[in-house]
N, C-alpha and C positions, 0 to 999 in steps of 0.2 A: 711306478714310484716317482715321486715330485719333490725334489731337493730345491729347500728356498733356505736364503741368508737371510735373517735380519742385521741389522747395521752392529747393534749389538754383540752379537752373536761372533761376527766378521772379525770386530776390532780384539775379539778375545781368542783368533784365528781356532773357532770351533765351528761344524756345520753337523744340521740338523736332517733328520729324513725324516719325510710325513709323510705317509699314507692317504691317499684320499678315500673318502667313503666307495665302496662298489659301485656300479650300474643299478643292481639290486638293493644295496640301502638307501641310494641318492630316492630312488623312484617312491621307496615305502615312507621313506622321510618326505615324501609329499603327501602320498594318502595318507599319513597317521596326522599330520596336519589339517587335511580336506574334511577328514571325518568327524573329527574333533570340533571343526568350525562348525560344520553342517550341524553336527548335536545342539551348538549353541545356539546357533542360527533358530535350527527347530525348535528348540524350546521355550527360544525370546519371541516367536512368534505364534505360538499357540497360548502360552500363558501368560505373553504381556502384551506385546503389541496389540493382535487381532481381537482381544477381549477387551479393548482398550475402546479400539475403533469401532469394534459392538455396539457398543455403549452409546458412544458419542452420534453414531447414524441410526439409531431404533434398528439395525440389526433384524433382533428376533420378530418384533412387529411386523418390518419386512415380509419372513419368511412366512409367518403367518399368515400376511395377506394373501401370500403370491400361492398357498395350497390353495385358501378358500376360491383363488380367481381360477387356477385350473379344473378344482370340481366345477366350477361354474362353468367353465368352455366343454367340459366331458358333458356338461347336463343339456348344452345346446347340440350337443351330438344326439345325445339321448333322441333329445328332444324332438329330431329332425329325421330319427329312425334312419342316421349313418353310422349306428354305434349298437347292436343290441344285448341286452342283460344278459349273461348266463346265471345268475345268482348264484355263482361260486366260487368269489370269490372271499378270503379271509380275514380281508383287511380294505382302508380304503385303498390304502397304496397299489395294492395291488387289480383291483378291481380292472383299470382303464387297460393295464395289459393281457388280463384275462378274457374281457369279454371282445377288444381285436380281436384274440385267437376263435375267439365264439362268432366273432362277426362275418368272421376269414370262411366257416364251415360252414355258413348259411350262403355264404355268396359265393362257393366251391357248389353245393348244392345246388343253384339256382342252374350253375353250366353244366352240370354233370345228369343231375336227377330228370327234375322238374324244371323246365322253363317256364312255365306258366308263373314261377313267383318273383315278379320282375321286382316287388320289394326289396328280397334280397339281394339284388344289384345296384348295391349304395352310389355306386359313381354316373349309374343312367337315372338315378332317382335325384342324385344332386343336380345332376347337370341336366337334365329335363325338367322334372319336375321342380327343383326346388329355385333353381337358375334361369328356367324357360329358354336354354339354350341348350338346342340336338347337338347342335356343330359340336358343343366342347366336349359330350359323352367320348366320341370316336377319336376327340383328339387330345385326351387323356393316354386313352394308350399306343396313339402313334407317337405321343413324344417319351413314350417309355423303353428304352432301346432292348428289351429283354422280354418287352412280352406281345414280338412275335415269335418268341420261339416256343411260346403257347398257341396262340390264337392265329385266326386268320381273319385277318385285317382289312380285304379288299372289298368287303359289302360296307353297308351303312351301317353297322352294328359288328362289335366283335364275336366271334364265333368259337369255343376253344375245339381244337381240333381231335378228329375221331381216336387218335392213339392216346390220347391222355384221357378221352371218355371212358374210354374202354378198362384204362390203367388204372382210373381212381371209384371207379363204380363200386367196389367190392366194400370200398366203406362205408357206403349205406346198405346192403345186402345185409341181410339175417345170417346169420353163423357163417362169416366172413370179415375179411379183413386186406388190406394192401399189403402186398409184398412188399420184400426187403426196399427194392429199387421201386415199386412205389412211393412209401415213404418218403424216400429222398427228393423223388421228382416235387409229392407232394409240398413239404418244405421249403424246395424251390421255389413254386412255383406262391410260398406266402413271402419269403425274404425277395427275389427277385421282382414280383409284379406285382403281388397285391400291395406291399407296403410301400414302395413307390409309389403308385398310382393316390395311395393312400393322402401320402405325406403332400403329392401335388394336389388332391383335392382340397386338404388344410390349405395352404400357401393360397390356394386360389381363393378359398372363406375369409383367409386374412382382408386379401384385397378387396373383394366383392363384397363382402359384407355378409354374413347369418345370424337372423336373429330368431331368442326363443323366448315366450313368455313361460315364467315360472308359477307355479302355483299359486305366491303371493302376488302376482300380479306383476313384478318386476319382467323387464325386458332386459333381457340377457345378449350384447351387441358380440358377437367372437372376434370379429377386429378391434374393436376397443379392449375386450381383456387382455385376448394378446399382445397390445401394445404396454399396457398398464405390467403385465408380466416380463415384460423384455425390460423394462425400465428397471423392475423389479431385480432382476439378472442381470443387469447391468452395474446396478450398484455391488451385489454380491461379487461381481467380478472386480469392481474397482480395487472395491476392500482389500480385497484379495491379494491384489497384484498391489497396491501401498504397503501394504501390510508386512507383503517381502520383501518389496525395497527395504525401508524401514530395520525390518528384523535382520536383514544380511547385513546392512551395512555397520548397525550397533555390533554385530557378532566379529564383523571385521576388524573392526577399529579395537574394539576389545582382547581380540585373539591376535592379530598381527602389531600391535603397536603397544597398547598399554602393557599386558602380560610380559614381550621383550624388557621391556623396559621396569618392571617389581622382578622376572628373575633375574640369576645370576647369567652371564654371558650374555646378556639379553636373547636368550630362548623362546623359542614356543612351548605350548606343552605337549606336541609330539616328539622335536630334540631333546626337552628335557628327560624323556624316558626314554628314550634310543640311545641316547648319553650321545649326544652331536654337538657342535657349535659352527656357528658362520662366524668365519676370520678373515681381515684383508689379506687379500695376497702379496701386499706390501708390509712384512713383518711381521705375517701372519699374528694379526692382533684381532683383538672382538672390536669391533664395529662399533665408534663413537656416537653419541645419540643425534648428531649433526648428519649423519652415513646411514641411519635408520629411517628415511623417509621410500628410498631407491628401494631396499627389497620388501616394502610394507606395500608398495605400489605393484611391483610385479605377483607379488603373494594374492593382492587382490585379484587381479588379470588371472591368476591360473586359476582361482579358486572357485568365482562367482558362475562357475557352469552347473554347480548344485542350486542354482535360484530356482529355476522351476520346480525344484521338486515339495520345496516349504509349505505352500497351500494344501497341498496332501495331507488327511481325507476331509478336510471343509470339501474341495474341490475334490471331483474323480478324477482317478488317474487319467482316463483321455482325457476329458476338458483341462488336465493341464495344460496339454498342449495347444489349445486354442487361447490360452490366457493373452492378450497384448503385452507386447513388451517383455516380459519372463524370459521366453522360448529364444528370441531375437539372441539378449543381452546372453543368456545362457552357451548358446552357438557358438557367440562371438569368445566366449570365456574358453571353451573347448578347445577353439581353435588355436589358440595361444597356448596353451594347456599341450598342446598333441605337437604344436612345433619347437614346443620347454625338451618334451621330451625325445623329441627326434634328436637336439642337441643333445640330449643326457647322454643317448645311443651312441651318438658320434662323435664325440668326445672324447679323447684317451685317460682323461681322468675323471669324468662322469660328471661334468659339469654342464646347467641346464643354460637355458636363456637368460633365465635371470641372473645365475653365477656371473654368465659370463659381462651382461651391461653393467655389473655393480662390482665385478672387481673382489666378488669372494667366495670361499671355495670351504665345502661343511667336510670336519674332520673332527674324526671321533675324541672326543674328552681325553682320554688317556693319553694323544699325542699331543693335545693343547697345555696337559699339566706337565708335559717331556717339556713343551719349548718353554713353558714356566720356568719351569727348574733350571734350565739351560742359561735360560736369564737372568736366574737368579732369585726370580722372584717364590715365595713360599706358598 
C-alpha cells in the first residue's frame, strides 16, 4: 500500500491511501493494450495500407508474372529430363511437388533396382551430360554432409550401400512392401540427400546457365527466369515490410496518442475497460497533454515486437522470419518489453520501466474518483 499527499489534501491535514494495480493487473494492462493495437495494426494493413500499395506497384500483375515464370523454370526441368511427370497431379500448384516425389522414385530405383538406367540419375545426367563435367557429378554429393551416410563415396561414382539395398528393394517386389523403419530410412534418405543435392543442382543451373527450347520455339534461359523471379520476390517482400512499417505506425499514433487524448483521463481503450488510469506521482493527477509524449514513446518501445507478425498470411508464417528489418526492430521491441517487465516483478508496487522514467503509476478508477472527492472535486 502507497500513501501519497497532495498539496491540497496536506493543507486540509487529510491523507489519502491508494492502492496500486497488482503485478497481475499491471501486466494484463499491457497485453489488453498490445492486443488491441495489433487488431488495429492488422487491420489498417490488410485493408488499407497493403491494398493501397497493390495498387500503386501492379501487385497482382507481379504475381502473375512470377507463376507463369516458375512454370517456365519447371518446364526447363521438364525439359532437360531432371524433373519427370507422374501425371498425378490435381492442380498446377501442385504438380512441381508431386512429380519431385515421382522423380525421388525413379532415381531410388536407378540405386536400388536397376543400374543400367543411368537416366534416372538426374545429378550424373546434369553434370555429365548436360554440363560435360564428371568432376561435379561426385562432387555434388561430397559437399552434401549426409549422404555419406547412404553411400560410399570413395570410387568415381557414388555407390548407395548394401544395407539400404537390401532395406528398400521390397518396394519394388510384387506383393511387398518397406517396413516400418524402412519407411523412415526411406524418407530420410529423400529430405536429407536427395533434396539437397537437388536444391544445389538448381543453385548450380542458376549460375551455369540451362537452357530449353519450348514448343513455340521460345528459349527458355533458368538463370535469367530465376533472376526475373527473385526480382519479382523481392518487390512482394518490399511491400510487405513498408506496408508494416506504415500500418504499425498509423495504429500507433492512433491507439497511444490520439484515443488518450478524445477519452476521459486520457486512457487507452484497454484502461478504459479495466477501469485503470495513469496519474503523476506528484499529486497523483492525470497526466497533462504536455506529460503525454513520455509514455506514448515507451508504449511504442514495448509494443512494436508484434511488427513481424502483420504480413501474415500475404507472407508465410516462416518467411516471416526472413523479412528485412520486421524481425530486427521486433527483437529489439521484445527486449524492452521483457526488461518493462522484470521491473513490473521487482517492483513493490508493480511499477514497469516506463512508470518508472515518466513518474506515473496506473491505479484503479475507483481510487482516482476517492482522491477526487477528497479534493473536492465532483
Amino acid at each position: 500500500m502507497e500513501e501519497a499527499k497532495t498539496p491540497e489534501v496536506a493543507e486540509k491535514n487529510m491523507s489519502i491511501d491508494v492502492v496500486p494495480l497488482s503485478k497481475g493487473q499491471r501486466i494484463l494492462s499491457y497485453f489488453a493494450d498490445l492486443f488491441l493495437c495489433l487488431i488495429l495494426a492488422f487491420t489498417l494493413f490488410h485493408l488499407v495500407v497493403h491494398p493501397i500499395g497493390r495498387r500503386i506497384t501492379s501487385y497482382d500483375e507481379k504475381q502473375t508474372e512470377s507463376l507463369r515464370i516458375e512454370n517456365e523454370m519447371h518446364d526447363v526441368l521438364y525439359g532437360n529430363d531432371l524433373l519427370f511427370s507422374s501425371s498425378t497431379a490435381d492442380s498446377e500448384s501442385d504438380r512441381f511437388s508431386i512429380d519431385l516425389g515421382y522423380t525421388f522414385d525413379q532415381y531410388a530405383y536407378f540405386y536400388v533396382v536397376d543400374a543400367s538406367k543411368t537416366e534416372y540419375e538426374v545429378f550424373r545426367h546434369y553434370a555429365v551430360d548436360l554440363q560435360k563435367d564428371e568432376s561435379l557429378y561426385l562432387s555434388f554429393y561430397q559437399n552434401c554432409a549426409t549422404a555419406r551416410d547412404f553411400f560410399d563415396l570413395t570410387g568415381s561414382s557414388p555407390v548407395l550401400k548394401e544395407s539400404y539395398k537390401t532395406e528398400f528393394a521390397p518396394k519394388w517386389a510384387p506383393k511387398d512392401s518397406l517396413s516400418e523403419q524402412g519407411e523412415k530410412d526411406y524418407q530420410t534418405w529423400l529430405e536429407k540427400v536427395f533434396l539437397p543435392l537437388y536444391s544445389a543442382m538448381l543453385s548450380h543451373a542458376e549460375s551455369h546457365g540451362l537452357t530449353f527450347t519450348a514448343s513455340d520455339g521460345q528459349t527458355l534461359d533458368y538463370a535469367v527466369l530465376k533472376k526475373t523471379l527473385d526480382q519479382n520476390n523481392e518487390l512482394v517482400q518490399d511491400l510487405a515490410v513498408l506496408s508494416a512499417f506504415i500500418a504499425e505506425a498509423i495504429a500507433l499514433v492512433l491507439y497511444y496518442w490520439v484515443l488518450p487524448l478524445c477519452l476521459p483521463h486520457r486512457k487507452t481503450l484497454g484502461r478504459l475497460f479495466l477501469r485503470q488510469s495513469r496519474v503523476s506521482l506528484e499529486g497523483l493527477s492525470i497526466l497533462p497533454r504536455k506529460r503525454l509524449w513520455a509514455p506514448f514513446l515507451s508504449s511504442v518501445f514495448a509494443s512494436s515486437w508484434v511488427l513481424f507478425l502483420l504480413p501474415w498470411p500475404i507472407v508465410s508464417f516462416n518467411a516471416l522470419f526472413g523479412l528485412p528489418w520486421l524481425l530486427e526492430i521486433s527483437a529489439l521491441s521484445l527486449l524492452y518489453a521483457l526488461v518493462s517487465f522484470a521491473f513490473i516483478l521487482a517492483d513493490p508496487f508493480g511499477r514497469s520501466l516506463s512508470d518508472r522514467s515518466t513518474l506515473t503509476l496506473l491505479i484503479r478508477d475507483d481510487d482516482l474518483d476517492a482522491v477526487y472527492a477528497k479534493k473536492g472535486y465532483q
